[in-house]
N, C-alpha and C positions, 0 to 999 in steps of 0.2 A: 527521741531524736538524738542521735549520736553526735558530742561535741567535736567540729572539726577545726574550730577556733583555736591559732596556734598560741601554744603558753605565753607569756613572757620570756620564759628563760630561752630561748631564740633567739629574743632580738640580742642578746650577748656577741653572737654570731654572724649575724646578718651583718654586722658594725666590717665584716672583713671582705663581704665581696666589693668586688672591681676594684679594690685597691690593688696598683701596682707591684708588682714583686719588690722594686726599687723604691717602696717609698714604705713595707712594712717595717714598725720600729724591730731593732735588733732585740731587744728584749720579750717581744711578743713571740719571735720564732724560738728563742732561750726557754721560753716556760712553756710552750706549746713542747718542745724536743724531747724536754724535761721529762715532762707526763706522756707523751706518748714511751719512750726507751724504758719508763718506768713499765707499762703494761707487757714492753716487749721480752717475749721467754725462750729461749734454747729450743725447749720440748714443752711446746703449746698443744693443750686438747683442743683449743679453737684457734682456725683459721680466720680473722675475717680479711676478705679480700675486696678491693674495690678497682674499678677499671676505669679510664678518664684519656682523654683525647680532646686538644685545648679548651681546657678546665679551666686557665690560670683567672678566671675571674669567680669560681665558686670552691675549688679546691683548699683554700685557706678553713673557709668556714668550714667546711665538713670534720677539715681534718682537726681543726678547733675541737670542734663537738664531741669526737670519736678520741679525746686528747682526755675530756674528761669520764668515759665510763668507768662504770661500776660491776667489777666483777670478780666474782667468788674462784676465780680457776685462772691455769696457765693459757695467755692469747699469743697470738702474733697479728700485727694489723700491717696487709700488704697492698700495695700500690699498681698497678702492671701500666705503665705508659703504652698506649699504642698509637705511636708514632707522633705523637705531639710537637707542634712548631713553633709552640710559644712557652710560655715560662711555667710551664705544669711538673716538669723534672726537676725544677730550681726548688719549688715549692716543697716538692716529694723531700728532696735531700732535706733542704732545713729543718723539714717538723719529723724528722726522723724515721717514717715510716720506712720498711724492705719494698726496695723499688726493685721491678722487674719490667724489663724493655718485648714487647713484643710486636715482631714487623708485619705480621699479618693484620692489613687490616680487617676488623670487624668487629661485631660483639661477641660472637662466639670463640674466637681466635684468642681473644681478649680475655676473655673468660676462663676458656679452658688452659692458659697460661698461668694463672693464677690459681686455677685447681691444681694446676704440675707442683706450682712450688710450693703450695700450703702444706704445712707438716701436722697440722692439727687433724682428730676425728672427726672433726666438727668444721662443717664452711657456711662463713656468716657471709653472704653478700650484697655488695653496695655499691653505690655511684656516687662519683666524686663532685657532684653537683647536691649534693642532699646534706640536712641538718638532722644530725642523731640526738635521741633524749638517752641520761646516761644508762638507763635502763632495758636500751633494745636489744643489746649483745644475749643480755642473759634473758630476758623473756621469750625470742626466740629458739634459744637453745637447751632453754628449761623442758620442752615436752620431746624432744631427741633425746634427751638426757635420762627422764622417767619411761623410754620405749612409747610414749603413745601415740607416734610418728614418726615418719625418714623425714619428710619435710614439712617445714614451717614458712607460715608470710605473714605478715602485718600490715595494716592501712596505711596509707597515704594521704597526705594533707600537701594542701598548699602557701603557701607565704604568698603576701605582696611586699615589693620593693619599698613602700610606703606604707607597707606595716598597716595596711587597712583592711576591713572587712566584712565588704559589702552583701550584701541580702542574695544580690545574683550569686554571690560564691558560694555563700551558706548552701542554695539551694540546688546547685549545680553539686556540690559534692556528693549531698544527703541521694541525690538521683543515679551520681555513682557508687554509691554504699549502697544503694539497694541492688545494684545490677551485681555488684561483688557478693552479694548474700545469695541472689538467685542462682549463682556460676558457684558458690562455694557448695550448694547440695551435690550434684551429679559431680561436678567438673572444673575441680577449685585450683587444678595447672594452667588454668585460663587466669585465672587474676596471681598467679606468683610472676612477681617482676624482679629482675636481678637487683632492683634497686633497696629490697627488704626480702628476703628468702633467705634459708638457711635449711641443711641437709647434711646426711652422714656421709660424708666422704668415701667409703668403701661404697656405699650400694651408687653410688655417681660413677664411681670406676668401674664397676661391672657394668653395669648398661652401656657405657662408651661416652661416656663426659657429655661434653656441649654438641650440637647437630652443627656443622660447618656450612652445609646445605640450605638452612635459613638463613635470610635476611636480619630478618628483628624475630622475637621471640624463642628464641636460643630457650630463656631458663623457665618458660614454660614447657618448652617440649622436655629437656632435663625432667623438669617435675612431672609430666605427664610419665615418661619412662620409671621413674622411681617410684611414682604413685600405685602403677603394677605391682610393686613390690611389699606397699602398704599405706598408710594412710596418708595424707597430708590435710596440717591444722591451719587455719585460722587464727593466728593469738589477737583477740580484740582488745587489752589492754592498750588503754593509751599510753601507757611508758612501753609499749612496743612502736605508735606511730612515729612515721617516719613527716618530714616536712618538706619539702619541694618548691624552687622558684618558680614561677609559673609562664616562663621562658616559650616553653614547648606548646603548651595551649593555645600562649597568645599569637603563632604561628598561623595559627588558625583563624584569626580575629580576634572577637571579641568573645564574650562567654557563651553568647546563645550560639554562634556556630560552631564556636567548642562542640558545645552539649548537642547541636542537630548532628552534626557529622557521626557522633557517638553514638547518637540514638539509631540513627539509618543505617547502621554497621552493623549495630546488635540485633535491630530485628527480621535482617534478615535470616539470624542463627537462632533468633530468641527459642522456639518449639525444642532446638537440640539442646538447650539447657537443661531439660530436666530427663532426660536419659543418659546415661553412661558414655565416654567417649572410646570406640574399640579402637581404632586406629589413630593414629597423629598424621 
């Protein structure tokens, strides 16, 4: 059973959501700027890019997170506001990341703005609402790096606000980790999500970047186009898990309609999982 139990070293992070842009100490945005401008390179082999659209209550944390990786090569870590109307540009400026403004709403728009400006071979990318362990940059970018992929993804984990960890969560993941294992045989552009995926920047360009035509799922069709071209991995290292507030579930209720609305989704596709997918 796969542990989806978030480390400790998170809650470091977690300590910066909802706090006000006006009420972060000045010295916290000084040492976060610090270590981010330190990572930042001229001529970056890696891109990572993240997209955010009123963020200003998780964007602190992430950019915390991504403040402290660990990596063997030249990055650049970029920001693309799309159209935000609260404090997510203020945030961007302070902790130094390369902010990029783009008016088109959407994800794809979003996205493939951030693919324009990336100068790196390599695009890491993320959302501005997620907690990085310092080791995801380079675990995804490791098997791009040895050819044994154009694209790369990683799991996803949840946080509670109160930092608890209950049996419904435990079980409720372990039921999405196995539907990601069944979609990772045939069909594994079905579980890459912009908010942990990474790919070679030229074969994105030839295919035609992000689809503008979707709604949501922009960076699986991406990856379903690239995958044509060659493999895409799964890195199951937990210093590649990503962590997640659980904002977007609880939308939904509570856990079990999470997990039923999931369930009733999937089987109606369940049988095309284990065939190839020819068309997007």
């Amino acid at each position: 059973m796969l542990r989806f139990l978030p480390p400790t070293y998170i809650r470091q992070f977690q300590q910066y959501n909802y706090i006000p842009f006006g009420e972060v100490p000045a010295s916290d945005f000084a040492f976060i700027q610090e270590k981010i401008k330190a990572l930042q390179s001229p001529d970056p082999l890696v891109s990572v890019v993240l997209i955010a659209w009123n963020e200003q209550d998780f964007i602190l944390a992430t950019l915390a997170s991504l403040a402290h990786s660990q990596v063997n090569f030249p990055m650049e870590l970029i920001v693309v506001n799309n159209n935000s109307t609260d404090h997510t540009q203020d945030f961007i400026e302070r902790c130094g990341a390369i902010s990029v403004f783009e008016k088109r709403q959407g994800y794809a728009h979003a996205r493939q703005a951030g693919l324009d400006a990336a100068k790196g071979k390599f695009i890491v990318s993320g959302d501005a609402d997620t907690i990085y362990m310092p080791q995801w940059i380079e675990q995804l970018v490791a098997p791009l790096q040895k050819k044994e992929a154009l694209c790369t993804y990683s799991l996803h984990a949840f946080y509670t606000d109160e930092q608890k960890y209950p049996p419904s969560l435990l079980l409720y993941q372990q039921a999405k980790y196995i539907g990601v294992l069944i979609k990772n045989a045939k069909r594994p552009h079905l579980n890459c999500g912009g908010a942990s995926m990474a790919y070679v920047k030229q074969e994105a360009t030839e295919v035609g970047g992000y689809n503008f035509e979707v709604d949501r799922g922009e960076d699986g069709t991406l990856a379903f186009e690239i995958g044509k071209r060659g493999s895409i991995k799964l890195v199951r290292s937990r210093k590649a898990m990503i962590y997640t507030n659980m904002r977007r579930t609880k939308m939904d209720g509570n856990l079990m309609a999470a997990f039923w609305k999931r369930f009733v989704y999937n089987m109606k596709f369940f049988t095309h999982y284990f065939s190839k997918q020819k068309t997007h």
